[in-house]
N, C-alpha and C positions, 0 to 999 in steps of 0.2 A: 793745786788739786792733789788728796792725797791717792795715790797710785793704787790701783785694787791690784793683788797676785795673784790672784787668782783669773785664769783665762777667760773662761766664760763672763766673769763680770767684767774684766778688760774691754773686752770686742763688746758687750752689750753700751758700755759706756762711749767705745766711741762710737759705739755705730748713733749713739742718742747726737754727738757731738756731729755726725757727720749728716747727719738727718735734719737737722737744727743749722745748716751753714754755719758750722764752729768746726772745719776740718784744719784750720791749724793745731785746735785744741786735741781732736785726735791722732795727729801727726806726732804731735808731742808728748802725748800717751806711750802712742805705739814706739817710740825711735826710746823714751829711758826703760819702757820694759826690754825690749831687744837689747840694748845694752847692758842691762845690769844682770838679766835671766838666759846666760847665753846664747843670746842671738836662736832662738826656736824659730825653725823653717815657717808656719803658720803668721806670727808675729813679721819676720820678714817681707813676709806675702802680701799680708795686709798693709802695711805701709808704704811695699812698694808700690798699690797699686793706688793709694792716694796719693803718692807724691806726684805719681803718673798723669792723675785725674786732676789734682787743685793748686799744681806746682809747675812752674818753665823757669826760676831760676837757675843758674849754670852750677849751682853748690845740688840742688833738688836733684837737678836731673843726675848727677853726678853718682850721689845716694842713689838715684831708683836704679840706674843701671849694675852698679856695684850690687845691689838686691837682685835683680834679674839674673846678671852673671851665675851668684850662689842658685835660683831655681832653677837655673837653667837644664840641672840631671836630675830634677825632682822625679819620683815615680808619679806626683799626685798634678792628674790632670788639670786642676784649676790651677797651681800652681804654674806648672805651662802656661797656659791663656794668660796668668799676671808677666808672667816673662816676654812672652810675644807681645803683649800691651806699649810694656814699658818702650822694648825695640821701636814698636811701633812711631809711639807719641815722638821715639829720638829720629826718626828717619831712617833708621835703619829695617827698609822694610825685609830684606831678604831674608835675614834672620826671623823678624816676627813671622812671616809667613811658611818656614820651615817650622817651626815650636809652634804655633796655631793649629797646622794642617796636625801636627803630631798629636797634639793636646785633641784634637776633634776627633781624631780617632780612635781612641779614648776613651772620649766622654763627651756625648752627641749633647750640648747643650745649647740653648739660643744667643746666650751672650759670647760663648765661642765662636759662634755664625757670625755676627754681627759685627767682632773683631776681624775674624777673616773674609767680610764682606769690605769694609773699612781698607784692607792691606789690598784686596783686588780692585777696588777703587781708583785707591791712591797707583796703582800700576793702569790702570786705564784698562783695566778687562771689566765691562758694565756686564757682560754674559753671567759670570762667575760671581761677582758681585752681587746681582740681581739675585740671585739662586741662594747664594748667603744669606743675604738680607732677608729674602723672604723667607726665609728658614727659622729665620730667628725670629721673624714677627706671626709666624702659620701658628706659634704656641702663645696662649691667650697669656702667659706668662709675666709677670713684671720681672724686668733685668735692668741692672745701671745700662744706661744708654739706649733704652726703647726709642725714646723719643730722637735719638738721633739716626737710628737705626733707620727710621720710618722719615724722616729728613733724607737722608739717603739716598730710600728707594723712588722721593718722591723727586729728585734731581734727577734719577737715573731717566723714572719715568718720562721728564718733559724733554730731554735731550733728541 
């Protein structure tokens, strides 16, 4: 595939790849423009947060963290949310859940809730959790992970 340089056509292309269950083929988009266009914060972002999403090998997870790390003093809120993602997906919730809470305060979005409903989860607070989740689902909004979101609440619900 020959590589567009241009940004906009990058991200439109993989988001085609990523849309089309081909996110190898956007993974490997995304990881030779970061390498050969000096590693651009936005580029980073995005690839860490597929490697986050369609990767558990121990070279992936490797990369996505090393990605996180550099977001991790982003000023740009989503960037945050990809950083607490990544923490996330590795077990590391305390970190995700300090860079989450940071990132939501921020930038009040539903797929932020849905990640910090996810981290209060996984720490067994359903109260906090619950109140996420529904936060992130009250906006009629489409976000990666709606449907999980709403898996979620509906565990929380039958417990």
């Amino acid at each position: 595939v020959k590589q567009p340089n241009n940004l906009l056509l990058l991200n439109d292309l993989a988001s085609f790849y990523e849309a089309n269950q081909q996110a190898d083929k956007a993974i490997q988009l995304y990881e030779a423009f970061y390498k050969n266009n000096g590693q651009p914060e936005v580029i980073g972002n995005n690839l860490a947060m597929l490697l986050a999403t369609y990767r558990t090998d121990p070279s992936s997870n490797q990369q996505a963290l090393t990605l996180a790390d550099s977001l991790r003093s982003s000023k740009n809120p989503l960037y945050l949310d990809t950083a607490g993602w990544v923490y996330f997906k590795q077990g590391r919730i305390s970190d995700a859940k300090t860079i989450l809470l940071d990132a939501q305060s921020k930038y009040d979005t539903p797929v932020i809730h849905y990640h910090i409903g996810a981290v209060y989860l996984a720490e067994k607070d359903k109260t906090s959790a619950k109140y996420h989740l529904e936060k992130a689902q009250a906006n009629k909004v489409n976000f990666p992970g709606r449907a999980e979101a709403e898996t979620m609440l509906n565990t929380i619900a039958q417990e």
